[in-house]
N, C-alpha and C positions, 0 to 999 in steps of 0.2 A: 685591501687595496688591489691585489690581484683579481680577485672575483669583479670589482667597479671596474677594473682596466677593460677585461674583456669585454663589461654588458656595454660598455660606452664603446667599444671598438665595433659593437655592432653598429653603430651608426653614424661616428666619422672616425678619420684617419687619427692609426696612432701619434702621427708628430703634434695634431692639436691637439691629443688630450694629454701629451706633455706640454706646450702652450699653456694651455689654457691653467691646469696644475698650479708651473710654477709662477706663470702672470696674475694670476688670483689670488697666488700663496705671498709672491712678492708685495702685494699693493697691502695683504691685510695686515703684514709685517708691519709696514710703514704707516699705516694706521695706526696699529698698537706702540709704534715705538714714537709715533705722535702725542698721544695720549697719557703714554704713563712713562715719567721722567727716571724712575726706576730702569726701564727698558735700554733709555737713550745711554744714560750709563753700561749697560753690559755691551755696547757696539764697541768694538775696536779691530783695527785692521794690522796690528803689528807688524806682519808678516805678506804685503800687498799680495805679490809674487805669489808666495804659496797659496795664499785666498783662490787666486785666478787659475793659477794650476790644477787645486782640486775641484774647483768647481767647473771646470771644463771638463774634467775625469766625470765629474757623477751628471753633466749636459748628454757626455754619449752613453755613458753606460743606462740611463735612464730612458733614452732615443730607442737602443737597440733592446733592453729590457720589456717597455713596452710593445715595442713591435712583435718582440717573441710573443709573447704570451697573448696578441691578436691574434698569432696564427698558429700556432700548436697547443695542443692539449694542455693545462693550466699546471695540472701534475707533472706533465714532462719538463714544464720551462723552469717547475721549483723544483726539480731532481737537476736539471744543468745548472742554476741558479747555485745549489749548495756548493758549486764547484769554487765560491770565492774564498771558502779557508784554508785552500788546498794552495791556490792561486798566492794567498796571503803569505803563507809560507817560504813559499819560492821567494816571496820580494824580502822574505825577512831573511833570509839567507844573501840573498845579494845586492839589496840593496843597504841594510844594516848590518851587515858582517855575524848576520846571531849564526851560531854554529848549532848545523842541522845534520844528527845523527841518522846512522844506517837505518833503523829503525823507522824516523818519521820520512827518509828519503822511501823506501818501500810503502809505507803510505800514504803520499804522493803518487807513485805510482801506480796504486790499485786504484786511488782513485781516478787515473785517467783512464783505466782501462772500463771504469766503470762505467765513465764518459763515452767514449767510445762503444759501448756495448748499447748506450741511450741511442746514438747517434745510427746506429748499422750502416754506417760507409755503402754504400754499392745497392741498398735495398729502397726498393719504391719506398717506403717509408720514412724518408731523410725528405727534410726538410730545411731550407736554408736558414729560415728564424733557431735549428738546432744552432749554427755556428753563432748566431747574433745572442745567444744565450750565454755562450763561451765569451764572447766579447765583453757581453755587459758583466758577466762576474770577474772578469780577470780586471777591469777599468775601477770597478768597485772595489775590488780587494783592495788595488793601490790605493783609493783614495781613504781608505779605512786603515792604509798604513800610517797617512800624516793625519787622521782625523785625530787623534790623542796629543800630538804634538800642538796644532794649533789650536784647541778647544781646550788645553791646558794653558795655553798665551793669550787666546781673546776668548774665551768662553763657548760655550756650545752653541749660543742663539745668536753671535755674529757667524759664527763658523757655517752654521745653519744657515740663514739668511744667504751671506755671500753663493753659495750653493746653488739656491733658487735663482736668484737675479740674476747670473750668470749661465744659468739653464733656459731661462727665459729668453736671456739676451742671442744665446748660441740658434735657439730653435726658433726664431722669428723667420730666418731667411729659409730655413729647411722644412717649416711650414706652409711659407708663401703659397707655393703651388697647389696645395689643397686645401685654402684657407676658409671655414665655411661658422657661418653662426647655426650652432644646431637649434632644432624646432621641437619641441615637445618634453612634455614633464622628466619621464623615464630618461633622459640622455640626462637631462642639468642635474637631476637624481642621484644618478653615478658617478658624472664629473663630480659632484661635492662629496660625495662620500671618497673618491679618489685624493681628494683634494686634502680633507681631515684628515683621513687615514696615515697617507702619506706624509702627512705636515709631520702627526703624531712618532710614525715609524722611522723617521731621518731625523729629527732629534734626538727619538729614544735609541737609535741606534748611536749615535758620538756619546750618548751619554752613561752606554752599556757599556761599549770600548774603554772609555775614558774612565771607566771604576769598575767592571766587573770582571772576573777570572773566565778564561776564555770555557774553560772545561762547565762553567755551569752556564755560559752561554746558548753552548752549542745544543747541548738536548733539550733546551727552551725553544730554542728556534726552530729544533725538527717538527715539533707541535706542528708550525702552518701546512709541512707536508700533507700531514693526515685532514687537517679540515679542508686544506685545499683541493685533496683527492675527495673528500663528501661531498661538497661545493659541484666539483664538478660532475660527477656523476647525478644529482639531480637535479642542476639547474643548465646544465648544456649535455647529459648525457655524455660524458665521459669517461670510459673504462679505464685506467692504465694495464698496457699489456706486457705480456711478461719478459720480453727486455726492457720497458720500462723499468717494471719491480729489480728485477736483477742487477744492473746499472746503479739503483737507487740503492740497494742495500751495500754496494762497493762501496760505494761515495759516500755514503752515512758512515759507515763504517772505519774508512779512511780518517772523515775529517773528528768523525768521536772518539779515534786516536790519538791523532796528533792536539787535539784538546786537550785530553788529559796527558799525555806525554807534555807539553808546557806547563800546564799546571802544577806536574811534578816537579821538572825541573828550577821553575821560578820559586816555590816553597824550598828545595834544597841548597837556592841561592840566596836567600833570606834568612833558614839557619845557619849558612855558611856567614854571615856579614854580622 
């Protein structure tokens, strides 16, 4: 998805090719859930409110995610990107009262310093899509805190759904301005592999949350780092430089902490129970 983002940024603005995304991802939903009455069964909205809420959450965090990754190095925006398990944490500390040890607090912290080390404050090298990187993983972490609650209430493929068509609905007006029907094979190319991809990845993501232990998440996930640093080095010629690497190695580090620090603790609350 990240590699289709960029080649399709080469040739219109990121807010349409979130448009374009989640209005194409929305209509085939609606298709499919015309089709097979199986489908129409797994819709359900119990929770209106929080439908609307998270799906506003992954409208901007998807806004500003894209945009990152149009204009900085693809490696850099998935090194600030890892920053949403860090983010995660913090909301499960204050927003769910989970009591978060010395331990994963100092993990936390390395990993912003790590953030920080991506970002080099004061150096021609700072970019503003670094801060909209920061945005879009802290927006996402939150909506990844209630993905497990409503996907356990209405299922993962209304959860999903409400998402899009409310991503759709946000980015109509904030498209307006640079509204354009693109022309040529190679762009409609991208947009559908963006489109799949993505469909694929936002499912599979509530439905990773929704049953998998975070500790064997997390070094699955690092995976995209390494193809997306190959990715870019021969298909845009991009090197990551060494506060990139450095930065990257905190932050991985950090959050493959506090993975397994939860995984232990939730198994020693399991044989406690």
């Amino acid at each position: 998805m990240t590699i289709a983002v960029r080649q399709a940024s080469l040739s219109v603005d990121s807010r349409m090719i979130v448009l374009f995304r989640a209005g194409i991802t929305s209509v085939l939903i609606l298709v499919a859930i015309g089709m097979f009455a199986k489908l129409r069964h797994q819709m359900r909205f119990t929770q209106p409110w929080l439908h609307l809420f998270r799906g506003s959450l992954i409208a901007f965090s998807t806004q500003m995610g894209f945009y990152t990754i149009a204009n900085i190095p693809i490696a850099t925006a998935t090194v600030l990107f890892f920053m949403g398990p860090i983010f995660a944490t913090i909301f499960s500390s204050v927003l769910h009262s989970e009591r978060v040890g010395p331990r994963r607090w100092a993990a936390v912290a390395a990993g912003f310093v790590g953030a920080v080390i991506v970002l080099r404050p004061g150096f021609s090298e700072f970019h503003p899509a670094m801060l909209t990187a920061l945005g879009s993983s802290l927006l996402f972490a939150l909506a990844l805190t209630l993905s497990r609650q409503l996907a356990s209430a209405d299922g993962p493929l209304a959860t999903y759904f409400s998402s899009v068509v409310i991503t759709a609905v946000i980015t109509i007006p904030l498209a307006a301005p640079v509204f354009t029907i693109p022309v040529g094979g190679m762009i409609w190319l991208a947009l559908s592999v963006v489109i799949i991809t993505s469909a694929v990845r936002g499912y599979a993501d509530i439905e990773a949350y929704r049953y998998g232990e975070s500790a064997i998440l997390a070094p699955v996930a690092y995976l995209r780092l390494v193809l997306i640093a190959i990715a870019g080095y021969f298909m845009f010629d991009e090197v990551p430089d060494m506060p990139t690497i450095v930065g990257a190695t905190l932050i991985i580090s950090a959050t493959l902490y506090i993975a397994l620090r939860e995984a232990k603790l939730r198994r020693a609350e399991r044989s406690d129970n």
